[in-house]
Residue frames relative to the residue before (quaternion, step in Angstrom):
aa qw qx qy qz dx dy dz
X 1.0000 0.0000 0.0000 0.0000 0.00 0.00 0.00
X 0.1653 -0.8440 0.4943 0.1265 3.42 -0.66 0.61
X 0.5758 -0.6159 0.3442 0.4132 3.66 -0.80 1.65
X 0.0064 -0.7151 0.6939 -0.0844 3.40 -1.45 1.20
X 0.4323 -0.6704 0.5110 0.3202 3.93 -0.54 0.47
X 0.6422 0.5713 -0.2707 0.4334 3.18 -1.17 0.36
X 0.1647 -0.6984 0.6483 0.2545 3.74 -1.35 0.01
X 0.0160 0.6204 -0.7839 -0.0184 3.13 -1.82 0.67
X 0.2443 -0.7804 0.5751 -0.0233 2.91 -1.56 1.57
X 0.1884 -0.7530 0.6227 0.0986 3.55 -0.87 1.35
X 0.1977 -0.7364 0.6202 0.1844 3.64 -0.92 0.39
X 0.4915 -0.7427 0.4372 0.1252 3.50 -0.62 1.01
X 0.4575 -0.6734 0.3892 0.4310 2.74 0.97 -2.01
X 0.7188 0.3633 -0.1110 0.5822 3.46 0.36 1.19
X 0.3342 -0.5646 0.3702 0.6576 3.35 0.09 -1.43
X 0.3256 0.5923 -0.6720 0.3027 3.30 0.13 1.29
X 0.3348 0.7021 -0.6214 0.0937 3.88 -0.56 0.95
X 0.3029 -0.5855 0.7132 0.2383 3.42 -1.84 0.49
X 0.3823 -0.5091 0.7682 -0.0666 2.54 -2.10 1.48
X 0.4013 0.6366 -0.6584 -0.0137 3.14 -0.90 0.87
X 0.2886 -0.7594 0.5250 -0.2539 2.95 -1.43 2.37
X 0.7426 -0.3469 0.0917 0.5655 3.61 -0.21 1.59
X 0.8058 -0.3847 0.1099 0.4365 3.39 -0.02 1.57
X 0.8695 0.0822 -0.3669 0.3203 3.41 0.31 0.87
X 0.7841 -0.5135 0.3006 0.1764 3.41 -1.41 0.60
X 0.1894 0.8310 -0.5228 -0.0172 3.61 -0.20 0.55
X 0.2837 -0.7272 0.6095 0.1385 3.92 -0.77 0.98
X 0.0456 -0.7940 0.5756 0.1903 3.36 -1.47 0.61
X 0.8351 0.3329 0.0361 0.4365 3.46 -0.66 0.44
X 0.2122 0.9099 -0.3257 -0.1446 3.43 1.19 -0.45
X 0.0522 0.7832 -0.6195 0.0043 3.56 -0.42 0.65
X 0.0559 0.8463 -0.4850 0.2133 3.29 0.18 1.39
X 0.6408 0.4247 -0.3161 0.5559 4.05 1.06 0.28
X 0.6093 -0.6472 0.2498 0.3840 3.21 -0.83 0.33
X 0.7729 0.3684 -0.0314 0.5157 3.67 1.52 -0.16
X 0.2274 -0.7240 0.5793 0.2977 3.76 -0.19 0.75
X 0.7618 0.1175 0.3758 0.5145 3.87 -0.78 -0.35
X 0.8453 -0.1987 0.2913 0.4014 3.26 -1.68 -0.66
X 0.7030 0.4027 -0.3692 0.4553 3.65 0.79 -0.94
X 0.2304 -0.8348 0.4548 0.2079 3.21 -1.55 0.73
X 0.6503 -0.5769 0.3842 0.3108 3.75 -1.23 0.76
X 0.0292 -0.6803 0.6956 0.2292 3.96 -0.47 0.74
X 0.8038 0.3295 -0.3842 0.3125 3.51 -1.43 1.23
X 0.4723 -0.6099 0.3297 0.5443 3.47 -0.26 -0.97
X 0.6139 -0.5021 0.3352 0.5085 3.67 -1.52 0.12
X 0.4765 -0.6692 0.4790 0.3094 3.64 -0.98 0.09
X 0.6169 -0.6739 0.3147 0.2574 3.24 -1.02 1.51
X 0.6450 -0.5649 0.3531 0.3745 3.24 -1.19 0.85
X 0.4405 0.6722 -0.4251 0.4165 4.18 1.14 -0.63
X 0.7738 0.4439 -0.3335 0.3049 3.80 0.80 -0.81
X 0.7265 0.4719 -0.1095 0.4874 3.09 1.29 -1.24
X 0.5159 0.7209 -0.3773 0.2678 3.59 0.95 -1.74
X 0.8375 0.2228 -0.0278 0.4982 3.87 -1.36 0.80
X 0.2866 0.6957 -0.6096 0.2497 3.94 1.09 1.13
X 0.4362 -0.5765 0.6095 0.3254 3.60 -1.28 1.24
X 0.8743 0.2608 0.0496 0.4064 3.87 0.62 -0.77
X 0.0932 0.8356 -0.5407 -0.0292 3.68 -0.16 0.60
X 0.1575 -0.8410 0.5159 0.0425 3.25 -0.79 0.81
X 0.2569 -0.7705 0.5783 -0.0767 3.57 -0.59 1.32
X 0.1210 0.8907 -0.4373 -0.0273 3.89 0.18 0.96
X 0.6872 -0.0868 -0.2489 0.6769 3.83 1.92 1.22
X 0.3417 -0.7185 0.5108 0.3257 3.30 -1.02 -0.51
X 0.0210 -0.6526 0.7175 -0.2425 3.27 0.36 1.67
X 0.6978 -0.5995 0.2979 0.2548 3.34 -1.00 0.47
X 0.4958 0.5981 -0.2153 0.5917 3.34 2.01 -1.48
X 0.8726 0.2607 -0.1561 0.3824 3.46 0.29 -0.78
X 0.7537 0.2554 -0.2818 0.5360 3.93 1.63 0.15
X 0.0734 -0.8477 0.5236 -0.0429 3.05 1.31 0.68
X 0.1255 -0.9193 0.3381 0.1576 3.77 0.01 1.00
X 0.4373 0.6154 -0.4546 0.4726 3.46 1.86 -0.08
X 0.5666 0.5348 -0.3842 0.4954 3.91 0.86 -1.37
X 0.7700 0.3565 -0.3525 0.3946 4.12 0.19 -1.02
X 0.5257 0.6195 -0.3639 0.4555 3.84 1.00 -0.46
X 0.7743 0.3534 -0.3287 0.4093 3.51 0.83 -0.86
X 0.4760 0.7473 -0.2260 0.4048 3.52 1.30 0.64
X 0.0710 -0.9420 0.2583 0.2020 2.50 2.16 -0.50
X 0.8368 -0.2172 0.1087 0.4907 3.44 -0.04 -0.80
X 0.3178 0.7135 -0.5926 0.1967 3.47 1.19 0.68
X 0.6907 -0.4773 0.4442 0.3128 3.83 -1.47 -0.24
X 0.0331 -0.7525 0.6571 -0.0284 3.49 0.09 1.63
X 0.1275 -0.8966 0.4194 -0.0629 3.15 -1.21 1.23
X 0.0489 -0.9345 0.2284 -0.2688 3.17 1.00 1.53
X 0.3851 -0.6076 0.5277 0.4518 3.93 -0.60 0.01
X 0.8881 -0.3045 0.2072 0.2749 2.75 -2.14 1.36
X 0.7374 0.3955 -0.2322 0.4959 3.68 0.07 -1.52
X 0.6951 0.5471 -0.3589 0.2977 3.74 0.37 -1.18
X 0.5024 0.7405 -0.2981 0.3323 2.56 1.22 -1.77
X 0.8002 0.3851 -0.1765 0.4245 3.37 0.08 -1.85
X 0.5387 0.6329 -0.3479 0.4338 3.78 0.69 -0.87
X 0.6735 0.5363 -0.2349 0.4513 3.54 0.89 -1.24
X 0.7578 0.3230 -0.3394 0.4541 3.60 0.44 -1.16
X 0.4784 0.7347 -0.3425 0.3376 3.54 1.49 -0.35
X 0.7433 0.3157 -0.0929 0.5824 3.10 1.51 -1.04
X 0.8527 -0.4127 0.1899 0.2579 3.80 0.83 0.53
X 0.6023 0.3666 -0.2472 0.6647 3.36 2.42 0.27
X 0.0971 0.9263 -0.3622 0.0361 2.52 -0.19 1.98
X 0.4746 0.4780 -0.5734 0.4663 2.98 0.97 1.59
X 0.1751 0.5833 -0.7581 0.2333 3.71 0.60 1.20
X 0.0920 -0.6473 0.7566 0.0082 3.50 -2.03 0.63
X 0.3237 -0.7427 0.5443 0.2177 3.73 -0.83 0.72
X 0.0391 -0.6939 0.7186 0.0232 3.76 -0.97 0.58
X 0.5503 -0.6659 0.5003 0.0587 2.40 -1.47 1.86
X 0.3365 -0.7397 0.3568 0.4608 3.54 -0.78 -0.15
X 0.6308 0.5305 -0.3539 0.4421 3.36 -1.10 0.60
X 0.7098 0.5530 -0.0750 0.4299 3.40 1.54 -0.87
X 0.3336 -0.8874 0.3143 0.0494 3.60 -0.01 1.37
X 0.0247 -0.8743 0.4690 0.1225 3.63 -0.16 0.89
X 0.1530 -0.8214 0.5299 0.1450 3.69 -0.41 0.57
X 0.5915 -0.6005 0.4800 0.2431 3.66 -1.20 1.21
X 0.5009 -0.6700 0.4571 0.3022 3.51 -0.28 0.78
X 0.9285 0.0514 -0.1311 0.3436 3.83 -0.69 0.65
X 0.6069 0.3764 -0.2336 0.6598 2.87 1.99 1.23
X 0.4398 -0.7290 0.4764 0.2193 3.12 -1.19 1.14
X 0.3653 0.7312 -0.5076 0.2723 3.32 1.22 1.24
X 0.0818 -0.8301 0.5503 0.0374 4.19 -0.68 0.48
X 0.0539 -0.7370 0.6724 -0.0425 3.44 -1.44 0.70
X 0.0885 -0.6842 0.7226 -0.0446 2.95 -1.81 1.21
X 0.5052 -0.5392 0.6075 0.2916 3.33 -1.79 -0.28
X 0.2120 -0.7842 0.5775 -0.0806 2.91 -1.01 1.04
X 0.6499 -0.5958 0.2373 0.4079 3.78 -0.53 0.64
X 0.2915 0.7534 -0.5781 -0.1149 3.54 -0.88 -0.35
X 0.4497 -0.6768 0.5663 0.1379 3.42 -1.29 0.46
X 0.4746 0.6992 -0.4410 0.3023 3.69 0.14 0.68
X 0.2554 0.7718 -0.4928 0.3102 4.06 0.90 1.13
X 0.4817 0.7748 -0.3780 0.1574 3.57 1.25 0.55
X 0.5224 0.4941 -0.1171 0.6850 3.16 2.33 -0.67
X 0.3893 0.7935 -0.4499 -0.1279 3.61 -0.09 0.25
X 0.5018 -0.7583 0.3209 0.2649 3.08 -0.69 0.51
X 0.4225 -0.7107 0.4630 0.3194 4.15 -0.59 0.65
X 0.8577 0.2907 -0.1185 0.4073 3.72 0.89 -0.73
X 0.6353 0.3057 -0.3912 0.5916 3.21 1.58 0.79
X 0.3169 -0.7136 0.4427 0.4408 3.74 -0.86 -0.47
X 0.5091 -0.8246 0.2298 0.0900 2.86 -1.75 0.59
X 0.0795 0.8300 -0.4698 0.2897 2.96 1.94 0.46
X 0.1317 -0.7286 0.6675 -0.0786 3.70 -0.85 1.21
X 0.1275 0.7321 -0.6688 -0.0215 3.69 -0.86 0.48
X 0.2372 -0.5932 0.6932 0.3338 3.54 -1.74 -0.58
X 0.3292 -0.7276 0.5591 0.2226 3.84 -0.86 -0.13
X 0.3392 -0.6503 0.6389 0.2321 3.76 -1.61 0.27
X 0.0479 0.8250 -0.5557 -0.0906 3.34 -0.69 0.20
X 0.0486 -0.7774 0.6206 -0.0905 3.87 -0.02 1.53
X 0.0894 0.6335 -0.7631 0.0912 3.03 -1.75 1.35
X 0.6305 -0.3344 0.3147 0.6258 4.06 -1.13 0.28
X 0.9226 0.2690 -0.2282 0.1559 3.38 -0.34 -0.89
X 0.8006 -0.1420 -0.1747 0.5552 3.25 1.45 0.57
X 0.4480 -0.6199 0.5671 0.3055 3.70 -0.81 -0.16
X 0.1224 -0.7780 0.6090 -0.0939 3.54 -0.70 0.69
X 0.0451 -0.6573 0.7501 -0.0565 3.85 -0.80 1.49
X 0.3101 -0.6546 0.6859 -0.0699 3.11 -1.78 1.74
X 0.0294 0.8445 -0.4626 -0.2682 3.41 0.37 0.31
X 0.4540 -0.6187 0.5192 0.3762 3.61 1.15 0.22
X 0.4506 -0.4275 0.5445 0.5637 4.18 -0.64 -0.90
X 0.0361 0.6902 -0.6766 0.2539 2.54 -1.90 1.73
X 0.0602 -0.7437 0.6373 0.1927 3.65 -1.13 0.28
X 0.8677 -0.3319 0.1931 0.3157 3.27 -1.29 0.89
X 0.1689 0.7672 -0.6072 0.1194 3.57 -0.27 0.84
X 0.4773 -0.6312 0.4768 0.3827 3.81 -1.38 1.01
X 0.5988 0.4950 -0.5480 0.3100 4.11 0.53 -0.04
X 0.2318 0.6519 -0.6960 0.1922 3.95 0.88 0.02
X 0.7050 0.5905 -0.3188 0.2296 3.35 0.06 -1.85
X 0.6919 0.3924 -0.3327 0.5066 3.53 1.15 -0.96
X 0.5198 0.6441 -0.5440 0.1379 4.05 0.09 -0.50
X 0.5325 0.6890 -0.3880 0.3021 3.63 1.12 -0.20
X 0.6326 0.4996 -0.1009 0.5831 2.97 1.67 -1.37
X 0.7731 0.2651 -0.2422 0.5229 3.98 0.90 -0.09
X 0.5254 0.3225 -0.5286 0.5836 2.83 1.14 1.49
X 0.5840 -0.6578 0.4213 0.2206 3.35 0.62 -0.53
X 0.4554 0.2875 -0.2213 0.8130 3.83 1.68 -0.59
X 0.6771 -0.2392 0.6479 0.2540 2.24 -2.71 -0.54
X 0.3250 -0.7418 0.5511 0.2010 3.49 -1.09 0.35
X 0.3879 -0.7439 0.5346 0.1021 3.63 -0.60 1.79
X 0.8429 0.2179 0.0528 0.4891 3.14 0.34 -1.41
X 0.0584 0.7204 -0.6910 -0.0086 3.47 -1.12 0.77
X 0.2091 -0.7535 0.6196 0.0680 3.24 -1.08 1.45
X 0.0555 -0.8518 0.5005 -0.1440 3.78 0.11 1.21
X 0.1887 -0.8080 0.4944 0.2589 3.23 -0.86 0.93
X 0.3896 -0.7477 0.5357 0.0472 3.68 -1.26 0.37
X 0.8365 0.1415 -0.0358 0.5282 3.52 0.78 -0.16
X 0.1744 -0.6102 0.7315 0.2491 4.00 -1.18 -0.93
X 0.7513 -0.1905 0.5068 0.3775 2.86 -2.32 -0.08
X 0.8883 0.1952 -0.1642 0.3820 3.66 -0.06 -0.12
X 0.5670 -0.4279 0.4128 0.5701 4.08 -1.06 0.10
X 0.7716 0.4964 -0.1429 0.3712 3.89 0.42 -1.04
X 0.0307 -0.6971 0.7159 0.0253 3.96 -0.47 1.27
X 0.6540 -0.4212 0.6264 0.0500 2.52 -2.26 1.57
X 0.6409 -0.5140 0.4482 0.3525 3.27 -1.25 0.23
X 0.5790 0.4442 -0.2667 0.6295 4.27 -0.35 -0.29
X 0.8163 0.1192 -0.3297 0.4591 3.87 0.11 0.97
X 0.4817 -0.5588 0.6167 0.2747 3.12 -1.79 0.61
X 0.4155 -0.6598 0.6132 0.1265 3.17 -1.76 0.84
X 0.6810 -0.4005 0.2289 0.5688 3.92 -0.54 -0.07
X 0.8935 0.2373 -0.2783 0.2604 3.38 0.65 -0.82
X 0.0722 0.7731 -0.4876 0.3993 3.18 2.15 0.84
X 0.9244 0.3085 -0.0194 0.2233 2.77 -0.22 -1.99
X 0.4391 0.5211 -0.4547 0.5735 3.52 1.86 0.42
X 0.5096 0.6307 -0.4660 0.3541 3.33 0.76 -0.98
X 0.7169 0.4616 -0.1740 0.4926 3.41 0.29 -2.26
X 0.8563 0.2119 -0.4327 0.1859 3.69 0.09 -0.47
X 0.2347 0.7958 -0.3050 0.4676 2.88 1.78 0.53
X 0.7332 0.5121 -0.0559 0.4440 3.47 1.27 -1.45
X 0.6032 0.5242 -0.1419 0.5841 3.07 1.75 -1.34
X 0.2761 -0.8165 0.4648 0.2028 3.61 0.99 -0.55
X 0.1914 0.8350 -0.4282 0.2877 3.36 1.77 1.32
X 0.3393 -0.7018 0.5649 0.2707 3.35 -0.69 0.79
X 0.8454 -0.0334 -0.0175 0.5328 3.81 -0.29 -0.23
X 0.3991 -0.6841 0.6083 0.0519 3.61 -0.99 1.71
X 0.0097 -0.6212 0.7798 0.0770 4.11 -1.14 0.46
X 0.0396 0.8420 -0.5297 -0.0944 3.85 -0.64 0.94
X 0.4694 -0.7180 0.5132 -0.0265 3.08 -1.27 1.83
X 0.8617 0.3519 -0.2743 0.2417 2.97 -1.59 0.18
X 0.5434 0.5176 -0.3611 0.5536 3.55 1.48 0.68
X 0.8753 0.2193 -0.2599 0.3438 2.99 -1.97 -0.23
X 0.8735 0.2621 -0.2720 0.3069 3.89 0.28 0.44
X 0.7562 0.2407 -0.4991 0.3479 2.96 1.11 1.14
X 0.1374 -0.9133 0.3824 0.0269 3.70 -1.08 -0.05
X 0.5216 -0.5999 0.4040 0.4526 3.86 -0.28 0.59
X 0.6412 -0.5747 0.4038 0.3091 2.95 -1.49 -0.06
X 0.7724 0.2513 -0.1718 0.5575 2.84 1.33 -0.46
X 0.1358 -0.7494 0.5726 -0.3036 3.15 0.31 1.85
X 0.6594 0.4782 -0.4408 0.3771 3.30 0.31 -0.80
X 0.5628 0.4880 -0.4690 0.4745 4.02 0.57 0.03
X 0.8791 0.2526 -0.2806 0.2910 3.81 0.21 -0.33
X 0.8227 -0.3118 0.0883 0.4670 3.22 -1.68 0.87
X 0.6492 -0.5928 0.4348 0.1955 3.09 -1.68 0.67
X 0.8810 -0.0128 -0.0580 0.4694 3.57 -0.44 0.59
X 0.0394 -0.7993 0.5443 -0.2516 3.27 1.54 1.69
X 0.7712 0.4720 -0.2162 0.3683 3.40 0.36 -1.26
X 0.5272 0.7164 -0.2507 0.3820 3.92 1.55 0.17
X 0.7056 0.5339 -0.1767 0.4310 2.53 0.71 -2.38
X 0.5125 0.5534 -0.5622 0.3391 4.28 0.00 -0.69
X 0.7436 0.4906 -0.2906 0.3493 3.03 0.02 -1.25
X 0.7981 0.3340 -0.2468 0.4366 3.56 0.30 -1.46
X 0.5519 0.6058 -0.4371 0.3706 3.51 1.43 -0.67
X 0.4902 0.6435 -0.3068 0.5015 3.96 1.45 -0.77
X 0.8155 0.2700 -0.2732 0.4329 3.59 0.01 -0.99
X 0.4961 0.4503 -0.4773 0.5686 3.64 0.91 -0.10
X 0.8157 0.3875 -0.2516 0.3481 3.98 -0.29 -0.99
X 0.3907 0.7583 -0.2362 0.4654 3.30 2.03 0.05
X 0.6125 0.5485 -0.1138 0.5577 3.04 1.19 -2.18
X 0.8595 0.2265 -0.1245 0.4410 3.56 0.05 -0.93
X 0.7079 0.3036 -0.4293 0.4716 3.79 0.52 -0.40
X 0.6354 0.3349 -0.1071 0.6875 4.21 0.70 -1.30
X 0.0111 -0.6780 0.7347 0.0187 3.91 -0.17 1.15
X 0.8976 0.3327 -0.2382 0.1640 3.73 0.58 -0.65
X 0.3932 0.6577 -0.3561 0.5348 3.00 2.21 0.96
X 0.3553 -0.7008 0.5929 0.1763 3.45 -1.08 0.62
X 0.5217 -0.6388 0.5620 0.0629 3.44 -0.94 1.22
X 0.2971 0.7557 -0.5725 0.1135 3.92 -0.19 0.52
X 0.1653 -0.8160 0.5497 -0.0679 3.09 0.22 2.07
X 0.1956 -0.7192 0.6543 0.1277 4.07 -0.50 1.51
X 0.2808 -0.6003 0.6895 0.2923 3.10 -1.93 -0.21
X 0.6856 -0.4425 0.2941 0.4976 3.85 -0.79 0.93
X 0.7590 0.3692 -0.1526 0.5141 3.89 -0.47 0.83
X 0.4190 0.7236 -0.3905 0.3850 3.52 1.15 -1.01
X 0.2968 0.5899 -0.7419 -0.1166 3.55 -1.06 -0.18
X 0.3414 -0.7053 0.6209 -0.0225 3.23 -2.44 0.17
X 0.1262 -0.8707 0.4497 0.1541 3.48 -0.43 -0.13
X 0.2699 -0.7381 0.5842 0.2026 3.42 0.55 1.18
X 0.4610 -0.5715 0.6666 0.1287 3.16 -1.75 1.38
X 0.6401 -0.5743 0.3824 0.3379 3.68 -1.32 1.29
X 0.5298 -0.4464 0.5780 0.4313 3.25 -1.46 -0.21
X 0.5956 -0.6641 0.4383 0.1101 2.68 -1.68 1.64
């Protein structure tokens, strides 16, 4: 990839997206095979041209959808950035450039004035017995914008502060909206959660995540076009709760270029 100012955002699918932010490359989440585990993938995996050569990889639990550990292996030795516990769990299992980040503590992408932290999140309703469960979300600040991942999360009163623990305003909010199914577990925002929050966060333009591309296998029993509505149900609840955020609903693959701060 070759350093360009500015941010363009590629949704993957899920909460797998690339950031790429004054010359360098960040990956969230990777889901990068055609199948998490049990849940299945509607489409194919996305070619290696989108993702291939991240300065940064970011890994915000290790539910399965979201550490998918064949997708982080094929990454080989890029920077997987992750809380403390994951961190270790990961190289345990075979990524061995996972690196723990404290909170509060800033990591910057070698030969760019790009940086990442962790950022709260609130999602310990599912835990797991053989992985750990330390959940986070992440900032990502470069000149040309600042970018909150919330990783999966339910509603917490510190949204309001993430502006200030990055340091900018917040351009982008990547926010999830949905699951693998018509029905969210506790530990996530629904469409109008997540207008709410970017509303709260005080994000100029929202990219919502975590819908339309995965599913059980046995989907075929539930309501037609379950796997849609998140999305459109966001840009309507956008309009009316976050009147002064822009809604930039992708399709898996989609990319964009978010217009500078104003």
């Amino acid at each position: 990839m070759s350093p360009r100012a500015g941010l363009r955002v590629t949704w993957l699918g899920h909460a797998s997206v690339v950031l790429d932010l004054d010359g360098a490359r960040v990956l969230t989440d990777p889901l990068l095979r055609r199948h998490a585990g049990l849940l299945r993938r509607r489409g194919a995996a996305p070619p290696p041209t989108r993702w291939e050569d991240p300065d940064a990889v970011l890994v915000s639990h290790l539910h399965h959808d979201h550490a998918e550990l064949g997708s982080l292996r094929l990454l080989r030795d890029a920077p997987v950035l992750s809380a403390p516990a994951n961190a270790a769990w990961l190289r345990r299992k075979g990524v061995p450039g996972a690196r723990g980040l404290p909170p509060g503590r800033w990591w910057e992408a070698p030969g760019s004035d790009v940086r990442v932290r962790t950022a709260r999140a609130v999602h310990g309703e599912r835990p797991m017995p053989h992985r750990p469960n330390a959940a986070t979300g992440f900032l990502v600040s470069g000149p040309s914008a600042t970018v909150w991942f919330a990783g999966d999360t339910g509603p917490f009163p510190e949204m309001a502060g993430l502006a200030a623990e990055a340091g900018a305003p917040i351009d982008v909010a990547l926010v999830p909206v949905g699951g693998w199914g018509p029905r969210l577990s506790g530990g996530h925002l629904d469409p109008v959660e997540a207008a709410r929050a970017c509303a709260v966060v005080g994000a100029s333009f929202a990219v919502p995540i975590h819908w339309g591309t995965l599913h059980a296998p046995a989907a075929r029993g539930l309501p037609p076009g379950w796997m849609e509505r998140a999305g459109r149900a966001f840009a309507v609840a956008v309009e009316r709760w976050a009147p002064d955020c822009t809604a930039l609903v992708l399709e898996p693959g989609q990319v964009v270029d978010v217009p500078p701060r104003g």
